[in-house]
Structure formats: structure tokens, C-alpha cells
N, C-alpha and C positions, 0 to 999 in steps of 0.2 A: 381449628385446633383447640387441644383443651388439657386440662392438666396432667391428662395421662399421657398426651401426644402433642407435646408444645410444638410452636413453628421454630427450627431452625435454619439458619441461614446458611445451606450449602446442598450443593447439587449430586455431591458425591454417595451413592445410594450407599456403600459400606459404609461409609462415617456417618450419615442419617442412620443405617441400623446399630451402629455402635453408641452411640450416643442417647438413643432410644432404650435400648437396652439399659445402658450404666443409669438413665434417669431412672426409669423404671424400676432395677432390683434396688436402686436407692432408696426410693418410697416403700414399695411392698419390707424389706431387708427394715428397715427404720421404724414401720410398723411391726416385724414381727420382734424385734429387740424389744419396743416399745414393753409390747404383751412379755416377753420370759424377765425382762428387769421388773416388773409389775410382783409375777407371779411365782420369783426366787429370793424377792425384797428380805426376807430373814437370814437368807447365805450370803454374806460380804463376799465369798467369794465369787459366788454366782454372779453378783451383782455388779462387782469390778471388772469381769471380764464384758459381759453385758455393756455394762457403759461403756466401755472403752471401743466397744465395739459399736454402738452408738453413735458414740462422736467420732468415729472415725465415718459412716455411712451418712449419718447429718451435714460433713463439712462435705464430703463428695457431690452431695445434691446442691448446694448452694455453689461449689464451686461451679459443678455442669450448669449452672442456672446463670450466672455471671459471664460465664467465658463461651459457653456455647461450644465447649471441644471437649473431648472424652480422654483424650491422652493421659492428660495430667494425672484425671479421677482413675483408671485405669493402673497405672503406673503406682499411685498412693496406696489404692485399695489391694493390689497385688504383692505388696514389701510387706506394708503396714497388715495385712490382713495372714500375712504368711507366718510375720512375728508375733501377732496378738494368739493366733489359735496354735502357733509351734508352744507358746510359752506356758499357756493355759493347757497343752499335753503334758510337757516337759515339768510343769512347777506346782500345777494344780493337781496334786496327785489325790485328793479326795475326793475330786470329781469324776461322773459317770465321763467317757472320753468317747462315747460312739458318736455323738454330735460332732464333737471337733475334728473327726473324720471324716464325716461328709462337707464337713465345712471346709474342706481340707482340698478334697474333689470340686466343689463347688468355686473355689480362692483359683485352682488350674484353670479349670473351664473358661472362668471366667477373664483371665490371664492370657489365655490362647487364641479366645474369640477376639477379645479388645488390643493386642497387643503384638498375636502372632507366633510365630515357632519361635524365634531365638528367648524372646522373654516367656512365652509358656515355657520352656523346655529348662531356663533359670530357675524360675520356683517352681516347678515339677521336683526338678532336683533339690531344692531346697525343705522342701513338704517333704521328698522320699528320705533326706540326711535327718530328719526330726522323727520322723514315723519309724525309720529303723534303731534310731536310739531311744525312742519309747520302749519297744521291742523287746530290745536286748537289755537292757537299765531300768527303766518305771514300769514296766508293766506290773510285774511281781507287786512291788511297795501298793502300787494305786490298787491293782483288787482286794489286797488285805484292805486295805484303808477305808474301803466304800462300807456304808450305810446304804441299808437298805429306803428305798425312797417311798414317800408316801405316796399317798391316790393324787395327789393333785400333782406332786412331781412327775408321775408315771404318765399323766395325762398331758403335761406340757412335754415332757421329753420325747413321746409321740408326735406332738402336735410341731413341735421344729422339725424332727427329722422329718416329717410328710413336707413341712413349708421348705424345706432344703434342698430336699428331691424333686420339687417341683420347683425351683429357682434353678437349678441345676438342666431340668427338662427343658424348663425356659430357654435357657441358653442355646442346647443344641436347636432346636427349636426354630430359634431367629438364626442360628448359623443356617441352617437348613432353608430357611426360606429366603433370605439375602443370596444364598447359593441359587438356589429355583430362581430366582427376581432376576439378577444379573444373568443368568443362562438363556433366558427367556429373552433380555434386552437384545443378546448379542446373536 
């Protein structure tokens, strides 16, 4: 084993691929925050949700690293990830918001996989109760408000949405092949 694929201690092949997973878009997710806190260091705003978002992905890998169970990180990442990018639609209204809607997609998926129908279908609902009062209240205010972005903003705000959609693919992905793997066992 090795830092992409640590050894855990359980025999259950869903909880192996959930726990795989959660390490995983830990690291890759912590990496790519890493690069847009780097590369929007002049927008405090940019910058606070980044971090914030940050330390919420940093303490999930240390958790998964100490406990060996995905739940917790799951569970954390699903609330806590649901409230940072609702609030950052809802209060950042300066900001471009096409990211926080795949992030938004990406917060479900990854909710549904790790967690299941009752709690996917919780913040499903809770992403659709934010995303429809975007809608109908901030949308207007945020597009007067936007600034046009420069060449290096345009190239990072590419550069996430492609890393999102591919954290996102990810996920079906391993849903998909933990489906194949157990159908195959049985």
C-alpha cells in the first residue's frame, strides 16, 4: 500500500471503497484549494472561502488518517460543505457562483455515495432550498455586481470547474465499480 491507497483495517469492500474515496478527494480537493488560495490571494473574499474550505478538507484527511472510518468525514464534509458553499452563493454576491454550483453537485454525489439515500436526499434538499433562493433573491444583485475577471482569474475558474467535474466523475466512477466488484463477488 502507499499514500494514495493506505492499508485499512476492514473487510467490507463498500467501506474500503468509501473510505478510499473520502481519502482521496481529500488529498487531490486540499491540493486543488491549495492552488485557487494561492492564485486569488488578492480577493479576501476568494480567499476566506478557500480557506475555509481548506480547513474543513485538511481536518477530514487527518481525521480519515487517525480513525480509519469514513462516516464521521462524510457526515462533516456533507453539513459543513453544504453551509460553506450555500453561504458563499447566498452572501458572496461579488463572486463569479458557477463553481459553487458544481460544488454544489459535487457536496450531493459525494453525500449519496458516502452516506446513502436518506442523508443524500437531506442536502440535496438543502443545496435545492439555497440554489432556489439564489434564483429568486441574489441572482439579479450578483450579476450587476460582478467584475469582469482577468486572464489569470479566467484560467483558474476553468482550471476548478474541469478539477470538479472530474472529482465529481470520480465519484460515480468508484460508485460504478464498487457496484461491478460486489456483483461480480456475489
Amino acid at each position: 500500500m502507499n499514500f494514495w491507497t493506505p492499508h485499512i483495517d476492514n473487510d467490507d469492500l463498500l467501506e474500503r471503497g468509501r473510505f478510499l474515496l473520502a481519502w482521496r478527494l481529500s488529498i487531490v480537493t486540499s491540493i486543488l484549494l491549495i492552488l485557487l488560495m494561492i492564485n486569488f490571494s488578492d480577493s479576501f473574499l476568494h480567499l476566506s472561502a478557500y480557506l475555509a474550505s481548506f480547513s474543513l478538507t485538511f481536518s477530514c484527511f487527518f481525521l480519515l488518517y487517525f480513525t480509519q472510518k469514513s462516516r464521521l468525514v462524510f457526515i462533516l464534509s456533507s453539513i459543513t460543505g453544504t453551509v460553506i458553499v450555500s453561504f458563499n452563493l447566498l452572501y458572496l454576491i461579488e463572486l463569479y457562483q458557477a463553481a459553487n454550483i458544481v460544488w454544489k453537485i459535487y457536496i450531493i454525489s459525494f453525500t449519496f455515495f458516502g452516506l446513502g439515500k436518506k442523508w443524500g436526499l437531506g442536502i440535496l434538499l438543502l443545496n435545492v432550498i439555497s440554489l432556489v433562493y439564489y434564483s429568486l433573491f441574489v441572482v439579479n444583485e450578483n450579476l450587476e455586481l460582478l467584475q469582469p475577471l482577468n486572464f489569470q482569474q479566467q484560467i483558474s475558474l476553468a482550471v476548478e470547474l474541469t478539477i470538479i467535474s472530474f472529482l465529481v466523475s470520480y465519484i460515480f466512477y468508484e460508485f460504478v465499480r464498487i457496484n461491478d466488484e460486489t456483483y461480480s463477488q456475489l
